[in-house]
C-alpha positions in Angstrom: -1.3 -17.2 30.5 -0.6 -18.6 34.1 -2.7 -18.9 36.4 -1.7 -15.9 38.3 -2.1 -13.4 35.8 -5.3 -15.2 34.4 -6.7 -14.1 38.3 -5.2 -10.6 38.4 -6.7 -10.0 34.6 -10.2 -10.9 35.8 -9.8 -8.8 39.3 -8.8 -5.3 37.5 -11.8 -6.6 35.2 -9.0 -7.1 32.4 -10.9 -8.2 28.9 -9.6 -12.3 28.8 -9.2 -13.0 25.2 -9.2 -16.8 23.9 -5.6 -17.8 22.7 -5.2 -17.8 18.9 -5.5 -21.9 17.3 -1.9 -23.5 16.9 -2.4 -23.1 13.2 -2.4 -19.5 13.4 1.0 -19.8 15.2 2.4 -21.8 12.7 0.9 -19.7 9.4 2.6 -16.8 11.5 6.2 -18.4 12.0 5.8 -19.4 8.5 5.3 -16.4 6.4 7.9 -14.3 8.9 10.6 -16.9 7.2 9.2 -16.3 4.1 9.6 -12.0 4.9 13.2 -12.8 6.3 14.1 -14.8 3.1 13.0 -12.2 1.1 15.3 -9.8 2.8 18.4 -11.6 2.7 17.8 -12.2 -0.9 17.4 -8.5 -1.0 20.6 -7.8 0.6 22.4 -9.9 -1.2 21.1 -8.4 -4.8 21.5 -5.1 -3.2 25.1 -5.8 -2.2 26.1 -7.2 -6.2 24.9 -5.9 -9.6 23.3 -2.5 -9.8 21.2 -3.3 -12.6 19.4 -5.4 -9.6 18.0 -3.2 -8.0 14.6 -3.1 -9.3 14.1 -6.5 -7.9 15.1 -5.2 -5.1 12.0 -3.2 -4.7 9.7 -5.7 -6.1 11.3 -7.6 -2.8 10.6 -5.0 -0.4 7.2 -4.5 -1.5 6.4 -7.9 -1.5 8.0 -8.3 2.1 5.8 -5.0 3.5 2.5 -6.8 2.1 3.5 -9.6 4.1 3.7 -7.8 7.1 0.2 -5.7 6.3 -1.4 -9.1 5.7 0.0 -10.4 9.3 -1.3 -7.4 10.8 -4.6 -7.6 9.3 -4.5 -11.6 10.5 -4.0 -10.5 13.9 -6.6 -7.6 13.6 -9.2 -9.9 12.6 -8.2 -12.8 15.4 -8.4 -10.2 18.3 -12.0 -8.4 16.8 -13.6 -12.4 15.9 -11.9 -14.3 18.0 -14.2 -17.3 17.7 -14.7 -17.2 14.0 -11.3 -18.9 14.3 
């Protein structure tokens, strides 16, 4: 956050949250590739044998729990921020 916006946050009485560790960054970055993997693998066993397609969802699945967990990272950094 720059400076500027840092002093217009705390004038309209903006709550000023602590930026998340560089370790949460990098767990982040990190499972997204592992999601976008996961759906290019999909997309290509969608794209060749039908008798693949129940991987397919197994994929999916597995790329949507990703995404919950994330969300529920994020959930827990913004309500505990200094439990980090």
């Amino acid at each position: 956050m720059t400076k500027n916006a840092f002093i217009c946050n705390a004038l309209r009485e903006v709550e000023i949250k602590e930026a998340p560790p560089y370790e949460f960054d990098v767990f982040n970055l990190d499972i997204r590739r592992i999601g976008n993997n996961l759906n290019q693998i999909a997309r290509k066993l969608n794209a060749n044998d039908p008798e693949e397609r129940p991987a397919i969802k197994e994929i999916h699945q597995v790329v949507s729990e990703i995404y919950d967990v994330l969300g529920k990272l994020l959930d827990e950094y913004n309500t505990h921020p200094k439990q980090w």
